[in-house]
C-alpha positions as CSV (number, residue, x, y, z in Angstrom):
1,X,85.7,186.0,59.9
2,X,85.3,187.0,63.6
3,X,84.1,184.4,65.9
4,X,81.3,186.1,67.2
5,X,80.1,185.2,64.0
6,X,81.2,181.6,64.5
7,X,79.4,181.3,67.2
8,X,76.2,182.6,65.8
9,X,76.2,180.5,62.9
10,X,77.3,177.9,65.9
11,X,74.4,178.5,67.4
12,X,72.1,178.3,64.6
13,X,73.1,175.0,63.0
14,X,72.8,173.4,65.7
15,X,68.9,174.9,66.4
16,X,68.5,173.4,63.3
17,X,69.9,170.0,64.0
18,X,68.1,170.0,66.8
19,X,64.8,170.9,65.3
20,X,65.7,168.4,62.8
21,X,65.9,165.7,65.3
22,X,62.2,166.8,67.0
23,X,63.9,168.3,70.1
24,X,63.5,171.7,71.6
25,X,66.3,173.7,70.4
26,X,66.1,176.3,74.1
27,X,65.6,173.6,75.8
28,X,68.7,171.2,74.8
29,X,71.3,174.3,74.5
30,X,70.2,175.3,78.1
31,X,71.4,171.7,79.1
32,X,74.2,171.7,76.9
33,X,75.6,175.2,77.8
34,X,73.8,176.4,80.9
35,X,73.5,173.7,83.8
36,X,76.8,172.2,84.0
37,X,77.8,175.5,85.8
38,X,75.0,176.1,87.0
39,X,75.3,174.6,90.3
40,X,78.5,173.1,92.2
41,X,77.8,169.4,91.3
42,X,77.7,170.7,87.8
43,X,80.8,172.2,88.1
44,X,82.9,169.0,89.4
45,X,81.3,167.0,86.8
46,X,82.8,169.4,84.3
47,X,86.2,169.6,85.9
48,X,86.5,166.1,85.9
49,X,85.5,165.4,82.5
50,X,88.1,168.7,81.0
51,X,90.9,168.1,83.1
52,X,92.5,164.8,81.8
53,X,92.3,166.8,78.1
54,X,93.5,169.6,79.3
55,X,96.4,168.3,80.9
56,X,97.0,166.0,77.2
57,X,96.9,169.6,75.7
58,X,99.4,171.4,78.0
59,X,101.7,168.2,77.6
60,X,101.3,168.3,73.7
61,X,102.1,172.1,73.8
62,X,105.4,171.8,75.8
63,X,106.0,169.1,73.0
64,X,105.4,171.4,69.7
65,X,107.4,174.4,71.5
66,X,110.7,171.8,71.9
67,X,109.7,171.2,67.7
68,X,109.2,167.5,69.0
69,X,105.9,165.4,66.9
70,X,104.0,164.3,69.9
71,X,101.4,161.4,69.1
72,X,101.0,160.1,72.1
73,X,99.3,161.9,74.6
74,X,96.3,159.6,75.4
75,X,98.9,156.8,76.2
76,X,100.8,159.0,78.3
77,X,97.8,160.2,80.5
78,X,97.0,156.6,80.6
79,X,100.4,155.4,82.1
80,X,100.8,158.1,84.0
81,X,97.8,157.1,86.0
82,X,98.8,153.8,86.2
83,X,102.0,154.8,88.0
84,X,100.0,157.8,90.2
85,X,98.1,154.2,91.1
86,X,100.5,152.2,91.7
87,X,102.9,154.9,93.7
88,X,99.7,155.1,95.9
């Protein structure tokens, strides 16, 4: 399937859901999708929040490529903030 269909079918599910639930569907995908880069507070917020997982993902991925099982990506993130603390 092509993911622009995905997306659409995305998108209409969760109009759905959202009707289901008594909530404006334009209204609630706006603030889902739209305003967190809509403005540059926004933008930090959203940096802050998809950093940490994106750095668990570039660490799992340099993990599968050495054909190493990598469970424990949450913990690392973890201790590695602890030392980033502690070195600090």
């Amino acid at each position: 399937c092509s993911p622009l269909l995905a997306a659409v079918l995305t998108l209409v599910c969760g109009s759905l859901l959202f009707i289901g639930l008594g909530l404006n569907p334009v209204v609630t995908l706006h603030t889902l999708l739209i305003a967190p880069v809509s403005d540059w507070y926004g933008l930090s917020e959203l940096m802050v929040k998809t950093l940490p997982i994106l750095l668990c993902a570039l660490g799992l991925a340099v993990a599968y490529q050495a054909r190493i099982w990598n469970i424990g990506a949450e913990g690392q993130l973890l201790l590695g903030a602890l030392a980033g603390s502690a070195v600090a």
